[in-house]
C-alpha positions as CSV (number, residue, x, y, z in Angstrom):
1,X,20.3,-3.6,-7.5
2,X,17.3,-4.5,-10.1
3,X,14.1,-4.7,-9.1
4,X,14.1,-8.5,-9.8
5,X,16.6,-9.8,-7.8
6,X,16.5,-8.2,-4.6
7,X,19.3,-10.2,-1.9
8,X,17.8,-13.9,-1.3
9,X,18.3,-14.8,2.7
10,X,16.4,-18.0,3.5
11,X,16.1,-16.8,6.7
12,X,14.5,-13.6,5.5
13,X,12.0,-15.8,3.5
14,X,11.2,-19.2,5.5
15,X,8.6,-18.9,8.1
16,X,9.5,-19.4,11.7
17,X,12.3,-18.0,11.3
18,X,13.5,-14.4,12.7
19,X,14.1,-12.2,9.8
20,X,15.6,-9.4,11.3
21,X,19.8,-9.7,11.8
22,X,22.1,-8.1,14.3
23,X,23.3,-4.9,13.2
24,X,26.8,-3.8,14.2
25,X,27.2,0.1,15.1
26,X,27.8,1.1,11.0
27,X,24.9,-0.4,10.0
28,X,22.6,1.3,12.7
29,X,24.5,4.7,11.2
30,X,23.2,3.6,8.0
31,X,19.8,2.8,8.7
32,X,19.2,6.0,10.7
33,X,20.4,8.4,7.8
34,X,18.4,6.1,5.6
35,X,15.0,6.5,7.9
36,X,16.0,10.5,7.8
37,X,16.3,10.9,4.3
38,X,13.3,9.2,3.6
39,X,11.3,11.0,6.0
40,X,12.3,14.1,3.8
41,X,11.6,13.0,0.5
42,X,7.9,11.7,1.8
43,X,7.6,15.3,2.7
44,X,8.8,17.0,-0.2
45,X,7.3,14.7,-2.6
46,X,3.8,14.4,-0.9
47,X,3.5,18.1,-0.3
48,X,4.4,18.7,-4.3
49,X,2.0,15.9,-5.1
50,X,-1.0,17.5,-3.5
51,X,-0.3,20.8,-4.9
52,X,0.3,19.8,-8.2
53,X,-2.7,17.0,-8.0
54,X,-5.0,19.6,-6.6
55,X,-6.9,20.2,-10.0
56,X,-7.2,16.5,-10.3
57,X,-9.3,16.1,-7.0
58,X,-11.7,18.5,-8.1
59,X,-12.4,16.9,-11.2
60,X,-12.7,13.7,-9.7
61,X,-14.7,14.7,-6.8
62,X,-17.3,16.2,-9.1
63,X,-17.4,13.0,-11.1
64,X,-17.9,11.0,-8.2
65,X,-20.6,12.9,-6.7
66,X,-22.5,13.0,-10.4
67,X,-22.2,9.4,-10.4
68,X,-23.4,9.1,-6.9
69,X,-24.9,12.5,-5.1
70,X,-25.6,10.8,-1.8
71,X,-21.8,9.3,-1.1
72,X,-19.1,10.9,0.3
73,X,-16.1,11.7,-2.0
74,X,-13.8,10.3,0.2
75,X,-13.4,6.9,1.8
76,X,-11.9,6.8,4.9
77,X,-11.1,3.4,6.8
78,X,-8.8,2.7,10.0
79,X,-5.7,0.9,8.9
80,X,-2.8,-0.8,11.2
81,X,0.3,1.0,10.9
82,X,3.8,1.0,12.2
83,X,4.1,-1.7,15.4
84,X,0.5,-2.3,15.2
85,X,-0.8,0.9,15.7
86,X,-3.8,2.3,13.8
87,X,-4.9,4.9,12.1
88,X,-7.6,6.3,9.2
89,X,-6.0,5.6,5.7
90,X,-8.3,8.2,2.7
91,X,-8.8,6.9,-0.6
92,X,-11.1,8.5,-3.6
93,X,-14.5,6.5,-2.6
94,X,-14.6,3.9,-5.4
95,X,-17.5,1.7,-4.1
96,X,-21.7,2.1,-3.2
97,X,-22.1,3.8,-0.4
98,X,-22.6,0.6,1.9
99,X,-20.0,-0.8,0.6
100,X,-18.7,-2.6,3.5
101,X,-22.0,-4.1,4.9
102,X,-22.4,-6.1,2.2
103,X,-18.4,-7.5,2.3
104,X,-19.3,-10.3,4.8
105,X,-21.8,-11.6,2.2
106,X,-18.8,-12.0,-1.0
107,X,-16.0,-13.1,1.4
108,X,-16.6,-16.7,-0.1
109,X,-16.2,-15.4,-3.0
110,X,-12.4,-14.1,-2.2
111,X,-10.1,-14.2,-5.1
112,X,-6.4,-13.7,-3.3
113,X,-5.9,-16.6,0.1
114,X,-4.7,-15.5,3.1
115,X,-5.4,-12.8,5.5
116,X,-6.7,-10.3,2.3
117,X,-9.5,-9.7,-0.2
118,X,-9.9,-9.1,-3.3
119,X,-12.6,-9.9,-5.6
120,X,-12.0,-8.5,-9.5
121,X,-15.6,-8.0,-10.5
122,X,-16.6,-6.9,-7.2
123,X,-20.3,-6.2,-7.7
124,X,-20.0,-2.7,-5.1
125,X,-17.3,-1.4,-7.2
126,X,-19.5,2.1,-9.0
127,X,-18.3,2.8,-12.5
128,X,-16.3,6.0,-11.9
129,X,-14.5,3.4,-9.7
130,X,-13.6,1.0,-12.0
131,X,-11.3,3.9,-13.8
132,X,-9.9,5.2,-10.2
133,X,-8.8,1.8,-9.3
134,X,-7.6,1.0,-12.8
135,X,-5.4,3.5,-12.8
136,X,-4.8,3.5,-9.4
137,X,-5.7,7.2,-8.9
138,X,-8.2,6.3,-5.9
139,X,-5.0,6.2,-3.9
140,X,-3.9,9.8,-4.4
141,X,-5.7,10.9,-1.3
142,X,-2.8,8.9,0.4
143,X,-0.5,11.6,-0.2
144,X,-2.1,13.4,2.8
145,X,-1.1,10.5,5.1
146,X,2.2,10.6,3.6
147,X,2.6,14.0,4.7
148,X,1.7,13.7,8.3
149,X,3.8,10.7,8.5
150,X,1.1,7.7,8.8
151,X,2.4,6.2,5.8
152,X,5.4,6.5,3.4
153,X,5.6,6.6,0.0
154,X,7.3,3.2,-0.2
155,X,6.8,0.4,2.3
156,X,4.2,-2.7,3.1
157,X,0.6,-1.8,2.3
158,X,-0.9,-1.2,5.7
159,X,-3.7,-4.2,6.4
160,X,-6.9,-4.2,7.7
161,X,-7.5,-5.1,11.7
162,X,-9.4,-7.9,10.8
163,X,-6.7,-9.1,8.5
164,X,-3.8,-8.6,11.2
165,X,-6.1,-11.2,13.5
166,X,-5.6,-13.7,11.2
167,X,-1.1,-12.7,10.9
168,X,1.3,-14.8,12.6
169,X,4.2,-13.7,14.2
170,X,5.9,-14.0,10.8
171,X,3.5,-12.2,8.7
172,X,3.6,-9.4,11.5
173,X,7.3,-8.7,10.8
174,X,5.7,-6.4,7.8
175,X,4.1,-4.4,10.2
176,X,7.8,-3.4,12.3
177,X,7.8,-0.5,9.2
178,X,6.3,2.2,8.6
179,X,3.5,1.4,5.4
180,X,3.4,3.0,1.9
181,X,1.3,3.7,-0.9
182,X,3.6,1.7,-3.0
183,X,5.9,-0.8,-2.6
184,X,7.9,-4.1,-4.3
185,X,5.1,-6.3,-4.3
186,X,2.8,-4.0,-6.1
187,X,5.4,-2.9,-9.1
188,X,6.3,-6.8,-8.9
189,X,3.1,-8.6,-8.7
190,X,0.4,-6.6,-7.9
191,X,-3.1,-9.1,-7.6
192,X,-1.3,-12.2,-9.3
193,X,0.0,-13.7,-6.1
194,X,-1.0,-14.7,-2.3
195,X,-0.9,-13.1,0.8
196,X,2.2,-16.0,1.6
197,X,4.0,-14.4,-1.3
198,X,3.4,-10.6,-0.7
199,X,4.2,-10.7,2.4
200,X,7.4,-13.0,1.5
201,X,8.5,-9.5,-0.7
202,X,7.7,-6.9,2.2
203,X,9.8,-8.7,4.0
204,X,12.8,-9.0,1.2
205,X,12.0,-5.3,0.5
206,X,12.5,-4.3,4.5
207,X,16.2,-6.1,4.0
208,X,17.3,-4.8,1.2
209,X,15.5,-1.1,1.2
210,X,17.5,2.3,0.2
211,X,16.6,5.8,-0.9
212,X,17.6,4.2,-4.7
213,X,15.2,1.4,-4.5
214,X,12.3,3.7,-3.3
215,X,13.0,6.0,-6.1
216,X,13.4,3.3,-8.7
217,X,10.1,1.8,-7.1
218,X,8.1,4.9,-7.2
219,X,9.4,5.7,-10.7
220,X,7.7,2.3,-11.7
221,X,4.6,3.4,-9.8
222,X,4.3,6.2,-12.0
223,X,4.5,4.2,-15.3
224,X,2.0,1.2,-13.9
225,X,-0.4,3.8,-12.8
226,X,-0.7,4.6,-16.6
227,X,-0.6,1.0,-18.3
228,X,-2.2,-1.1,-15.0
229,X,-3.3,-4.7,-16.0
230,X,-3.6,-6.0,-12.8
231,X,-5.2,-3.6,-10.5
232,X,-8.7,-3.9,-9.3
């Protein structure tokens, strides 16, 4: 299956509709060995990633705090998870200190529509975080919620509670997953399209999702992490 032409079901894509089809007893078989094996590779890969990344947080924990003694080197921020429930997503801290009092004051100045935000010359974003987000390194710290099972590797980006108040009960389909660090919308359009659209490809990703599509997805990860063009 590429990554471009993931299975088109209009009812998988039209809102109002319900996206999610009877299974028969072979299908549930294969969804649960599906869920178990990638349970297993989050773990492997997640544990490898933090040992392996380990000198790689120093180094950019030190360059954070040089840039910025009085900020914490890691953001933490509470995130909606599988069926709605919440929990504290960690990122490498990429913006000032009080970073989020002073979102209510650009959100007219929102770059994506719908129920997100995204601003590319986002006046709180530090220097040092201009390269983590770049390169997408400022989501490393993610490897730790991988591991204790908050988030996969691959799935819907978890939202923002104030972003799920504005979902409707299409958009929440998205949420019926467990979330990733990665996922078809990011390797496929990243910041050039809406909200409508992303979550349009969660939900395509969700129907057509396998341990080869993860892998081929996280493989692309890899390589847009070193030649980003539209991360910010």
């Amino acid at each position: 299956m590429s990554m471009e032409n993931l299975p088109d079901d209009y009812e998988a894509v039209m809102p109002g509709t319900t996206f999610y089809m009877p299974y028969g007893t072979k299908q549930m078989q294969d969804k649960t060995s599906y869920l178990v094996a990638k349970r297993l590779l989050d773990m492997v890969l997640s544990a490898i990633g933090l040992i392996v990344l380990l000198p790689l947080f120093v180094v950019v924990a030190i360059l954070i705090k040089l840039e910025d003694p009085k900020g914490t080197v890691f953001f933490k921020q509470i995130r909606v998870g599988k069926n709605e429930k919440p929990f504290y997503m960690y990122k490498f801290r990429s913006m000032i200190s009080n970073a989020e009092e002073l979102k209510k004051d650009l959100m007219a100045l929102n770059e994506v529509s719908g129920a997100m935000f995204k601003m590319k010359n986002d006046p709180r974003i530090t220097k040092m975080g201009k390269f983590l987000r770049k390169t997408s390194i400022d989501e490393i710290p993610q490897l730790w919620n991988v591991l204790i099972g908050d988030m996969s590797l691959v799935g819907p980006r978890p939202p923002l509670p104030s972003e799920v108040e504005q979902y409707s009960d299409y958009d929440k389909q998205r949420l019926l997953v467990t979330p990733g660090c990665t996922g078809y919308w990011q390797v496929s359009a990243r910041n050039s399209v809406g909200f409508a659209e992303m979550v349009q490809m969660d939900l395509k990703y969700i129907q057509a999702r396998s341990i080869w599509l993860d892998l081929k997805i996280i493989v692309k990860t890899a390589f847009m992490m070193l030649f980003s063009r539209d991360a910010y």
